[in-house]
C-alpha positions in Angstrom: 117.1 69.9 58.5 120.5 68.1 57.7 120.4 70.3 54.5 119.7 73.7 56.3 122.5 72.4 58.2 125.1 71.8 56.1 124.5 75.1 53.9 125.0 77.1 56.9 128.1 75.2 57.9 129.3 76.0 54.5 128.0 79.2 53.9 129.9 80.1 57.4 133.3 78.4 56.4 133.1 79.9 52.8 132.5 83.8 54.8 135.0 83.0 57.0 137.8 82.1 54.6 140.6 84.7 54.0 142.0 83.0 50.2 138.1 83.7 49.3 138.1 86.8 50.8 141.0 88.4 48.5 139.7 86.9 45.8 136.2 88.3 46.5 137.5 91.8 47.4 139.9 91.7 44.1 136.8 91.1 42.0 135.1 93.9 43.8 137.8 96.3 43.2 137.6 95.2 39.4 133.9 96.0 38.9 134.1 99.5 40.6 136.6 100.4 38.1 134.5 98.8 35.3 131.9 100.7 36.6 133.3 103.9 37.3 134.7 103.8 33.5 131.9 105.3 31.4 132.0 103.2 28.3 132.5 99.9 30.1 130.0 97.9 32.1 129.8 94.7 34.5 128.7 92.8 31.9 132.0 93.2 30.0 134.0 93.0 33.1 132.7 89.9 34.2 132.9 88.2 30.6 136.5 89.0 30.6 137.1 87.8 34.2 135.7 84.3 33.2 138.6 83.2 31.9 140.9 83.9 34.7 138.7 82.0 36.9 139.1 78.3 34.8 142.0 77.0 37.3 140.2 78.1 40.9 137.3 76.2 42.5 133.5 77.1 41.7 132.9 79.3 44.9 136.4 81.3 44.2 135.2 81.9 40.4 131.8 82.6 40.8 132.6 84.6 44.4 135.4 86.6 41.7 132.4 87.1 39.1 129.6 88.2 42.1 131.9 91.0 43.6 132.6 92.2 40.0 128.9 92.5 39.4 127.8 94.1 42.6 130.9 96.5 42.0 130.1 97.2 38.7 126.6 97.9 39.8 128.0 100.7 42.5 130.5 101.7 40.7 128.7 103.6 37.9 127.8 106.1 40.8 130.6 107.9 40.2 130.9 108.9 36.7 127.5 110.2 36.9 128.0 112.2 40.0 131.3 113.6 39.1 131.3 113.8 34.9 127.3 113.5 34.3 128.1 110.4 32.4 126.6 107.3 33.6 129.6 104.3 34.4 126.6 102.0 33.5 123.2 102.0 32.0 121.1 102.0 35.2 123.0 104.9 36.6 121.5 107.3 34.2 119.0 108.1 36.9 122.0 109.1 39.3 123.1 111.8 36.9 119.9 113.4 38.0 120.5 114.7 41.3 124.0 113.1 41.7 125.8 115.9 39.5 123.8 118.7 40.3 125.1 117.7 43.8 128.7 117.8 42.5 128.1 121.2 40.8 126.7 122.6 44.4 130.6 121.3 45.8 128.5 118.3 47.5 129.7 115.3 45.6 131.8 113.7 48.2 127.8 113.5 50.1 126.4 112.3 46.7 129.1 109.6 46.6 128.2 108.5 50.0 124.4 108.4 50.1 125.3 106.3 46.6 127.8 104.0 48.4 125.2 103.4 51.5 121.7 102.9 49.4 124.3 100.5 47.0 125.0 98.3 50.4 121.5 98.3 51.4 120.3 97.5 48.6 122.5 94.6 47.6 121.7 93.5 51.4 117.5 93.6 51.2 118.2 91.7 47.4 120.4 89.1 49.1 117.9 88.3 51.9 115.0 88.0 49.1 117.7 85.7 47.0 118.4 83.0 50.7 114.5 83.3 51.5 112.8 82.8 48.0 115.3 80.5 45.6 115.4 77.6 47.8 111.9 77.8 47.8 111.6 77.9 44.1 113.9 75.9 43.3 111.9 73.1 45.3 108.9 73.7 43.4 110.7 73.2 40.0 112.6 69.6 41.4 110.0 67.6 38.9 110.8 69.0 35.9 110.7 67.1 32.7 112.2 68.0 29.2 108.3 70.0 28.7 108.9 71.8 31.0 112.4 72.8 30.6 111.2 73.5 26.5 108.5 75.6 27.8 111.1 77.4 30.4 113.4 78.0 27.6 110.7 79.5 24.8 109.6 81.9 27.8 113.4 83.0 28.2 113.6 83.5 24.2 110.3 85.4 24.4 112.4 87.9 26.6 114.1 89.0 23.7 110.9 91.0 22.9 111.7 92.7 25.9 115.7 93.9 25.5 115.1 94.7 21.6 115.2 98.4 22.8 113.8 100.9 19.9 113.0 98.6 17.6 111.1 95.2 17.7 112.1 93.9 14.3 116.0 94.4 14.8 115.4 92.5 17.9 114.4 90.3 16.8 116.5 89.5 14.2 119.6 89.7 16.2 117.6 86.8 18.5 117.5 84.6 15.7 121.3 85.1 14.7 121.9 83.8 19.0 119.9 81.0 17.8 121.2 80.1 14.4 124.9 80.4 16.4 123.3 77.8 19.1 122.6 75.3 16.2 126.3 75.6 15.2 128.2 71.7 16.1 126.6 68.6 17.4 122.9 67.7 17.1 122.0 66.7 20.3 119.7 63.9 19.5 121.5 62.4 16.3 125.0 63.6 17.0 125.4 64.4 13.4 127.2 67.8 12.8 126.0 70.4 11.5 126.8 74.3 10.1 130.3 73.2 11.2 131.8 73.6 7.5 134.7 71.1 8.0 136.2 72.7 10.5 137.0 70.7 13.8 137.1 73.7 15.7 132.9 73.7 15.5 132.5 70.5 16.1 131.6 71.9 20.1 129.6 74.5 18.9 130.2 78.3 19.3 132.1 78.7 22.7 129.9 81.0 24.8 133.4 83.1 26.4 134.8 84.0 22.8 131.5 84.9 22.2 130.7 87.5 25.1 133.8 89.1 24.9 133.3 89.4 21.4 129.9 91.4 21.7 130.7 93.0 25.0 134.7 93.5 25.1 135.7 94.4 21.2 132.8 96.7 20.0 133.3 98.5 23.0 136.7 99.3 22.6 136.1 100.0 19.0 133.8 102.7 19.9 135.9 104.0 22.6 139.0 104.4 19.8 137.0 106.0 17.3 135.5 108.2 20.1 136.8 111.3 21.8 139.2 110.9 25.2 137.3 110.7 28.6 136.7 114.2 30.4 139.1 114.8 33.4 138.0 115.0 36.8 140.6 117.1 39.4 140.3 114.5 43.1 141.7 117.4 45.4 138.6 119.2 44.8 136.3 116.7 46.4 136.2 117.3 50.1 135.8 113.3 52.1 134.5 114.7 55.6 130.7 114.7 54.3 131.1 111.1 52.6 129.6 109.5 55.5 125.5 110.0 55.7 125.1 110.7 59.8 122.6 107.8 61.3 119.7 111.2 61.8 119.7 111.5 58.4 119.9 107.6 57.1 117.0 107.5 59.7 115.3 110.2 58.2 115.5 108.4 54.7 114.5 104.9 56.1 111.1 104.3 53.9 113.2 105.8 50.9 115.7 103.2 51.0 113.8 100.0 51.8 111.0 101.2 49.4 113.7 101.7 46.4 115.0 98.5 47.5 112.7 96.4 47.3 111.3 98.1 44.1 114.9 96.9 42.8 114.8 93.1 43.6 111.5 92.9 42.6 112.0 94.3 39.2 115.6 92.3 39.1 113.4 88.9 39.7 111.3 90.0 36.4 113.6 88.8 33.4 114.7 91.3 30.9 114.0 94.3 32.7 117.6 95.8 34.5 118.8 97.9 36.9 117.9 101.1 34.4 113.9 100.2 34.8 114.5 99.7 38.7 115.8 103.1 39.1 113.3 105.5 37.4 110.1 103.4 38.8 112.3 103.8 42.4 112.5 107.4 41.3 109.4 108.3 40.5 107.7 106.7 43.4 110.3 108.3 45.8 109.5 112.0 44.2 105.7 111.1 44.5 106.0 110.3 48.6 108.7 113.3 48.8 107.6 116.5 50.8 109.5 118.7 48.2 109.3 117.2 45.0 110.0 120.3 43.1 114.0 120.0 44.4 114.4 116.6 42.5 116.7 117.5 39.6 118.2 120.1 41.3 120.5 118.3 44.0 117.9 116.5 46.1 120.1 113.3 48.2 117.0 111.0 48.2 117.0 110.9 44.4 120.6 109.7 44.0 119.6 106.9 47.5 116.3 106.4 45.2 118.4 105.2 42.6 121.7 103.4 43.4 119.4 101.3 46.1 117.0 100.4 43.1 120.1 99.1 40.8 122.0 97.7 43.4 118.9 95.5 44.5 118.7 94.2 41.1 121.4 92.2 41.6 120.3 89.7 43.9 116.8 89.9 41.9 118.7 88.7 39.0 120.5 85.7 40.5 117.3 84.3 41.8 115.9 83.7 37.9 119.3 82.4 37.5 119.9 80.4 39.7 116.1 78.5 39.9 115.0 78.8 36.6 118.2 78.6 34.3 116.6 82.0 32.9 119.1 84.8 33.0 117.6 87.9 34.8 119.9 90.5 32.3 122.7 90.2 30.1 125.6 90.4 33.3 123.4 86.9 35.0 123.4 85.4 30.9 127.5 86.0 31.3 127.5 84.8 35.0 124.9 81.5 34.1 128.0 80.8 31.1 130.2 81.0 33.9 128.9 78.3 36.0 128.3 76.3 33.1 131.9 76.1 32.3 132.7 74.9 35.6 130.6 72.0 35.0 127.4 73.5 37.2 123.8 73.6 35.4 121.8 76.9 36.5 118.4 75.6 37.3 116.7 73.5 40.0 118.9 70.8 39.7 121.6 73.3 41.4 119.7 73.4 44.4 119.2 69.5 44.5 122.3 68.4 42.8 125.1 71.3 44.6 123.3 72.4 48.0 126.6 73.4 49.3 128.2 75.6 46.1 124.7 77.7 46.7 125.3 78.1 50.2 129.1 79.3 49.3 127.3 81.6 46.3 125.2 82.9 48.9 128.2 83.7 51.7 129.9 85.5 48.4 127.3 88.1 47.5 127.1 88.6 51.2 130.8 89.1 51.3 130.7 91.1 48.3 128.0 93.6 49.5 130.0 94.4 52.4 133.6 94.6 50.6 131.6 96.6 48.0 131.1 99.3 50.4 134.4 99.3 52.4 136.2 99.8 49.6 134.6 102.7 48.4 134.7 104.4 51.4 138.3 103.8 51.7 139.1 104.2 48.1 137.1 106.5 46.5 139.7 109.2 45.7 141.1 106.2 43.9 138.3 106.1 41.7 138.2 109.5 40.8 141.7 109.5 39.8 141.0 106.0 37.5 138.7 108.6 35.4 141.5 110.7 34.4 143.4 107.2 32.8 144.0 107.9 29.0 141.6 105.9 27.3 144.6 104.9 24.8 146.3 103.1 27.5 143.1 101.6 29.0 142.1 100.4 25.2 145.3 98.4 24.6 145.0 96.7 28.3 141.2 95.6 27.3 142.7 94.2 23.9 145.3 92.2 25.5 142.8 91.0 28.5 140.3 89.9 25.4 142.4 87.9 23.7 144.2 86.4 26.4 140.6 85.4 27.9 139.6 83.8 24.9 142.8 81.8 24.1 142.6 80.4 27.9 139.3 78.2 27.8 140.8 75.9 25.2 144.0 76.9 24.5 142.7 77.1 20.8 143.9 80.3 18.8 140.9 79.8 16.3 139.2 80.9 19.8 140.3 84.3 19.5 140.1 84.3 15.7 136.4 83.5 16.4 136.6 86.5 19.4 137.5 89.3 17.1 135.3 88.2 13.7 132.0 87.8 16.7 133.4 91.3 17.9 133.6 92.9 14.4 130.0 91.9 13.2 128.7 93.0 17.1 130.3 96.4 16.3 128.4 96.7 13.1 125.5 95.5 14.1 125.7 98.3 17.2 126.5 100.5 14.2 123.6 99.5 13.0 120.9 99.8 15.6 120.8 96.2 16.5 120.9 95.1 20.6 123.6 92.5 21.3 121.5 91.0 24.0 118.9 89.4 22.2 121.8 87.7 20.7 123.3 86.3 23.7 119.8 85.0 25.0 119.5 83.2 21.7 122.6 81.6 21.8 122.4 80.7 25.5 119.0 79.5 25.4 118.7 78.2 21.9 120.3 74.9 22.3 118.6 74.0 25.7 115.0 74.4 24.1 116.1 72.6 20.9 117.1 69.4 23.0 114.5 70.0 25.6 112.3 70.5 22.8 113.0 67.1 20.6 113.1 65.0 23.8 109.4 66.3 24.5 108.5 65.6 21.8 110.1 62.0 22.1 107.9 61.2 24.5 104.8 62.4 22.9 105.5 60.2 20.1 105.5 63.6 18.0 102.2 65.3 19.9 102.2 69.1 20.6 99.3 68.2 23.5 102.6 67.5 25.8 103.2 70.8 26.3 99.6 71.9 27.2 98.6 68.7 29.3 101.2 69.3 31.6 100.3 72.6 33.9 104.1 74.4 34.3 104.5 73.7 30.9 101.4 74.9 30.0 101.5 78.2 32.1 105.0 79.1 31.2 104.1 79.2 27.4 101.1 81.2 27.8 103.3 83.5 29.8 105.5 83.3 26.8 103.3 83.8 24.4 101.7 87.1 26.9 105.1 88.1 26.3 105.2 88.6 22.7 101.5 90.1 22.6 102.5 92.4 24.7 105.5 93.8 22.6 103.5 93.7 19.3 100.8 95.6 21.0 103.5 98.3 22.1 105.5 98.3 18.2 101.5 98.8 17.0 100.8 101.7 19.1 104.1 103.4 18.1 104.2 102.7 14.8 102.0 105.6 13.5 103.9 108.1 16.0 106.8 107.7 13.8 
């Protein structure tokens, strides 16, 4: 009861403080621009935030890195309604309705209905992330290096998952994440290894230089080679409709906590994304829909359908995250690095180790939620206007922030050597057909299941049988292991279609 106590204490303080409130709001603002921008993402906006955040407290960073997700998340609502080009992957579904809507002179309503389902949906996920993490975490309090082995292989198994089109590449860009984990000290022996006399390794392949290699530098690669964004004019789109009227938000009740719901559930599920979340949320709201046969063609629940789906991800995601150490998608792999750097180990031990900086993480998705939709309702011509920047000047911004990021965690300039040389092999390997997220769960989660792993094994004096006496262990591998079936089965069946 002291506990409860004390997080609510905190979790009030942290709400009600105004230094974490800018800094909140600032990180909001960032991710609707990152989100807005077709071509860039909340992943890539939080991995080059990280740095910025190495000389504030945990709850500032982390609170910074949350609103930039959330925003992110919302913020892809408005390419798609306005251009037809989703601002981020799981706003492909919002293109649907949301720009036939535009074409009809409706956007300013799609933009709206997008900003309210957004809200609610960030609000339902953050209720499912206070309720159900602290529960989890308790379960997972006795865990043992088996069990943390077995977590980890069922987080590499998720690779399977995010290898898009092709299993094999996949694959294959998993095992590079890995190989890149192996790079510096062992963690048993200390001796060093794959660091080819260069001191810099001796730590290992710094997880920031990394991300913003894969995520920042291909990105803008692609965006230079490419052709200049499409223009948008902001005088045509009419602001008295923005606002849904309570009869109507009312009228689309079931719609909105249905999609919601549909969201954090598919956000708790690791691997899967906001993109997933919106076409099952889709679907089933065209399914319970009197007049189906308007979806596609301007229909308001569609675009609600969709941006409550994503948007409930978000807290979906964190609660993987945050109880497991598993990362629910690639922007929760960039926020888990994040809290690792300030010295914070996602997993149960947050919960029984830092009660009070998951209270504060709690207060800040809260705060972001609501900032998330106040600033879009006051700033949403804004945002239409940032889709007309030159994507010349907005490349040579993202350059500078990407370097600058990865020369701040050490103050190392073999850091950003590292940054671009990680950000030239992720562009080919783009170029190529291979995901870059299999790549970051490898190197996130390689090194904790080779030291969980070894220590295991430690213990058994060398048996296997550790893994399968013990029942967590034991379930979480078959999972794993359910996991790989399972994609096989799906390359077999497609195989002879191509």
């Amino acid at each position: 009861m002291d506990t409860i106590l004390m997080m609510f204490q905190s979790s009030a303080a942290t709400f009600f403080n105004p230094m974490i409130l800018l800094i909140v709001a600032a990180g909001t603002f960032l991710g609707l621009v990152f989100g807005a921008l077709p071509g860039l993402s909340a992943t890539m906006g939080v991995a080059l935030l990280i740095p910025l955040t190495f000389t504030m407290d945990t709850t500032s960073a982390f609170g910074m890195m949350l609103g930039t997700y959330i925003g992110g998340m919302a913020g892809g609502a408005v390419s798609a309604t306005l251009l037809n080009i989703p601002g981020t992957p799981s706003a492909v579904v919002t293109c649907l309705d949301g720009y036939p809507m535009a074409k009809q002179g409706r956007g300013a309503e799609a933009l709206g209905w997008a900003a309210f389902a957004s809200g609610f949906g960030s609000i339902v996920s953050w209720f499912l992330l206070v309720t159900l993490s602290p529960v989890l975490a308790g379960l997972c309090t006795s865990f043992g290096p088996p069990e943390y082995a077995a977590l980890a292989f069922f987080g590499l198994t998720i690779i399977a998952a995010v290898s898009g089109k092709s299993l094999i590449k996949g694959l294959i860009a998993g095992i590079v994440g890995v190989i890149l984990s192996f790079v510096g000290t062992d963690p048993i022996w200390g001796d060093l290894r794959f660091t080819f006399g260069n001191i810099n390794l001796m730590t290992g392949v710094s997880t920031i230089p990394a991300m913003i290699g894969l995520y920042s530098i291909p990105q803008i690669i692609i965006s230079c080679t490419g052709k200049g964004n499409p223009h948008v004019d902001a005088r045509e789109l009419k602001l008295k409709n923005f606002l849904p009227s309570f009869k109507k938000i009312w009228e689309q009740k079931w719609n909105i906590i249905r999609s919601s719901i549909i969201g954090t559930g598919i956000g708790i599920i690791p691997a899967t994304g906001g993109n997933i979340a919106s076409f099952i949320a889709y679907d089933q709201t065209k399914r319970f829909s009197k007049h189906p046969d308007e979806f596609g063609n301007g229909a308001y629940e569609g675009v609600i359908a969709s941006e409550a789906a994503n948007n409930g991800v978000c807290g979906g995601a964190l609660i993987p995250m945050m109880t497991l150490g598993i990362p629910g998608d690639s922007v929760t792999a960039a926020l888990m690095g994040g809290l690792i750097i300030h010295g914070l180990r996602p997993g149960p031990a947050l919960f029984a180790d830092s009660p009070q900086v998951v209270s504060e993480i709690f207060a800040t998705v809260l705060m972001a939620t609501i900032l998330m939709v106040l600033i879009q309702c006051v700033g949403i011509k804004l945002f239409v206007r940032i889709l007309n920047v030159p994507v010349h000047y907005l490349n040579a911004a993202l350059v500078i922030l990407s370097l600058v990021g990865s020369f701040a965690l050490r103050s190392n300039f073999f850091d950003v050597i590292l940054t671009l040389m990680i950000g030239l092999f992720g562009y080919l390997m783009i170029r190529g057909g291979f995901p870059t997220a299999p790549i970051v769960l490898g190197l996130v989660l390689g090194s904790m299941f080779e030291g969980e792993f070894r220590r295991a094994l430690k213990l058994s004096h060398g048996s296997m049988t550790i893994f399968f006496k013990r029942p967590v262990s034991c379930v979480f591998i078959l999972i794993g292991l359910a996991v790989i079936g399972n994609a096989c089965l799906k390359a077999w069946k497609k195989k002879p279609e191509t």
